[in-house]
PALUMPA-467546 format. One record per residue (C-alpha): x, y, z. Coordinates in steps of 0.2 Angstrom, whole numbers, plus 2048, in hexadecimal, padded with zeros to 3 digits. Layout:
<recs>
XYZ/...
</recs>
This chain:
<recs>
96889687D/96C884881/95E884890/95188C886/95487E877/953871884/94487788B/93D87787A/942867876/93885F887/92A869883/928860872/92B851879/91D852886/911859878/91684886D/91083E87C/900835876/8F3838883/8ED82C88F/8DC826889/8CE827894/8C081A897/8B581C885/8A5824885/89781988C/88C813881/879812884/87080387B/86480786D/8547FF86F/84E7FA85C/83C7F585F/8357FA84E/823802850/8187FC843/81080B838/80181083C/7FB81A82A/80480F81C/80981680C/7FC818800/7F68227F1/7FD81F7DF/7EE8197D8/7F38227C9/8038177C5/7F78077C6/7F57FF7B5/7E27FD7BB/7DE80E7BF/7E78117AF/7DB8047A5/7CA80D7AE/7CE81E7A8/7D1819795/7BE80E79B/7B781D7A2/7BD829791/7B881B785/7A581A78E/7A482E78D/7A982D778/79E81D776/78C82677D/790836775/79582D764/785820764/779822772/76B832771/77483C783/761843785/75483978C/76082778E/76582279D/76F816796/77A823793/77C82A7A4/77C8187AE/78B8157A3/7948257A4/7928217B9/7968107B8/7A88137AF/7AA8227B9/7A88177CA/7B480B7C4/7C281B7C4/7BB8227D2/7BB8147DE/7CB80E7D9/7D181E7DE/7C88227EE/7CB8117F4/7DF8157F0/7E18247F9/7D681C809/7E481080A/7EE815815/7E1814822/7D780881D/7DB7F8813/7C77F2816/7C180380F/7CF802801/7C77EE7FE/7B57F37FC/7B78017F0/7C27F77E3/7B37EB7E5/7A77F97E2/7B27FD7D3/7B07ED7CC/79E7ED7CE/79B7FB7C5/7AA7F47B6/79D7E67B6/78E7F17B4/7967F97A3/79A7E979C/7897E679D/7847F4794/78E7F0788/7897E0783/7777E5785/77C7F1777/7847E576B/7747DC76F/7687E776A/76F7EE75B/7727DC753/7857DE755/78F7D0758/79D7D0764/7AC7CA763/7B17B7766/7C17B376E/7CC7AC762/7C57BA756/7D37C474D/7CD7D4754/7CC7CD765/7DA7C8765/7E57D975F/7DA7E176B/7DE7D9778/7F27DD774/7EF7EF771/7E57F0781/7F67E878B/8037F4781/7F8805784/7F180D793/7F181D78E/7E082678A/7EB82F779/7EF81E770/7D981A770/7D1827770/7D482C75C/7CE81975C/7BD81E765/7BA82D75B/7BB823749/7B481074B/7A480C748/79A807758/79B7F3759/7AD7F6758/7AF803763/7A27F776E/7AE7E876D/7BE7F2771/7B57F877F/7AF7E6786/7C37DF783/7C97EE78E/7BB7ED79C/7C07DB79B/7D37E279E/7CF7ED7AC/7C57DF7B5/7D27D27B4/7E07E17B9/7D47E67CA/7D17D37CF/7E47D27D0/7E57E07DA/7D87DB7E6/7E07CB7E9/7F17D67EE/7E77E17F9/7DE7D1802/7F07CB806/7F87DC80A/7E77DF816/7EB7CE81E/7FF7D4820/7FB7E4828/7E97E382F/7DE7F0831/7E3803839/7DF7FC84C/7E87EE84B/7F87F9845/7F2804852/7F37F6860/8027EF859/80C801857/80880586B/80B7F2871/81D7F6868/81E80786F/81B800881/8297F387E/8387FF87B/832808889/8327F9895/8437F488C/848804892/8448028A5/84C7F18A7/85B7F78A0/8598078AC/8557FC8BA/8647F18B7/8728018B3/86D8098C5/8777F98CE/8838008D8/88B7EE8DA/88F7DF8CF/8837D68E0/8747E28DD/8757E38CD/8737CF8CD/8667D18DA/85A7DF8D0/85E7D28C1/8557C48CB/8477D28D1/8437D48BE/8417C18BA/8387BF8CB/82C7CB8C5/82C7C78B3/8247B48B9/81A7BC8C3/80F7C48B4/8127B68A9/8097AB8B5/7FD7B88B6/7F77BB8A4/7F97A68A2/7EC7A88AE/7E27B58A9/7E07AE898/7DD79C89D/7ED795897/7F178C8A8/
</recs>
């Protein structure tokens, strides 16, 4: 009993031995070069305050010929249908077109703003030719127009609006929300001009994504170059190969490129 409880006893002990630790895993190093993105993120033209503004345009234009304008035999009526419908469309097209294209994206949001343009001069020509005035600045009406068009941009809040006023107001709210629209589009052109100048156009991402692809890869064969040293000498020796060879193409594009 007595030799059985010692045995027990060193087998514990044994078992309570912490375990010599063994070298730690080696670690292989991560190469971070960061690959630019080829197709940026791009849609959600329908959360943009302008697109937003060209849909209550576009909704207004279609209520404004059908209330004053004869639909048969005027087209007056269909160049400004087309023209506020433009406005929406282009804004849209040239959002979802973005992610390849920042150019394409540019031109169109000018093309909608040459077609908001266009109905703003239908507009006044209207006011013209039916002895109506329209608003001046300072003008009361102006002026609350102007606040109701920065608090709504939903087609719900105007459209009863649209459906009751008489045409030189329905004319002059129309004119102070094309004017909205225009001033909200030559924001966002600005922005895309400076995020086009950020990221350049699709070959350029393209260029700069493989150019960075082709850097983690030589990354990777200099450090596979270096780890196959047998010796603390050769590594040293394949160390001195690299810069050797690395002065060598230096010298090489400094001279193909007339920098020398």
């Amino acid at each position: 009993m007595v030799l059985v409880c010692l045995v027990v006893s060193e087998v514990l002990a044994v078992s309570m031995v912490p375990a010599f630790p063994g070298p730690p895993p080696r670690k292989e190093p991560r190469f971070m070069t960061e690959i630019p993105q080829i197709v940026l993120p791009h849609g959600g033209y329908r959360k943009l305050t302008a697109f937003q503004k060209s849909e209550i345009v576009y909704q207004m234009t279609v209520v404004f010929c059908r209330r004053f304008l004869s639909v048969h035999g005027d087209r007056t009526v269909d160049q400004m249908t087309q023209a506020a419908r433009s406005c929406k469309q282009n804004i849209a097209e040239g959002s979802a077109s973005s992610g390849t294209s920042k150019e394409t994206e540019l031109k169109l949001t000018n093309v909608a703003c040459a077609s908001l343009d266009e109905l703003l001069e239908d507009s006044l020509d209207y006011l013209k030719s039916h002895d109506s005035p329209q608003w001046a600045m300072n003008d009361e009406r102006a002026v609350a127009a102007k606040k109701l068009g920065r608090e709504h941009s939903d087609w719900d809040y105007w459209k009863p609006i649209f459906e009751s006023r008489p045409a030189e107001t329905c004319c002059n709210l129309a004119i102070t929300l094309i004017h909205q629209t225009r001033s909200l589009l030559d924001s966002l052109i600005k922005h895309l001009e400076a995020d086009f100048v950020k990221h350049g156009g699709i070959r350029e991402r393209m260029h700069a994504a493989r150019t960075a692809a082709r850097g983690e890869d030589w990354d990777k064969s200099v450090y596979s170059r270096l780890d196959g040293a047998a010796t603390a000498a050769e590594l040293e020796s394949r160390a001195e190969e690299i810069r050797r060879k690395v002065s060598q193409a230096v010298w090489g594009i400094k001279k193909r490129k007339g920098w020398q």
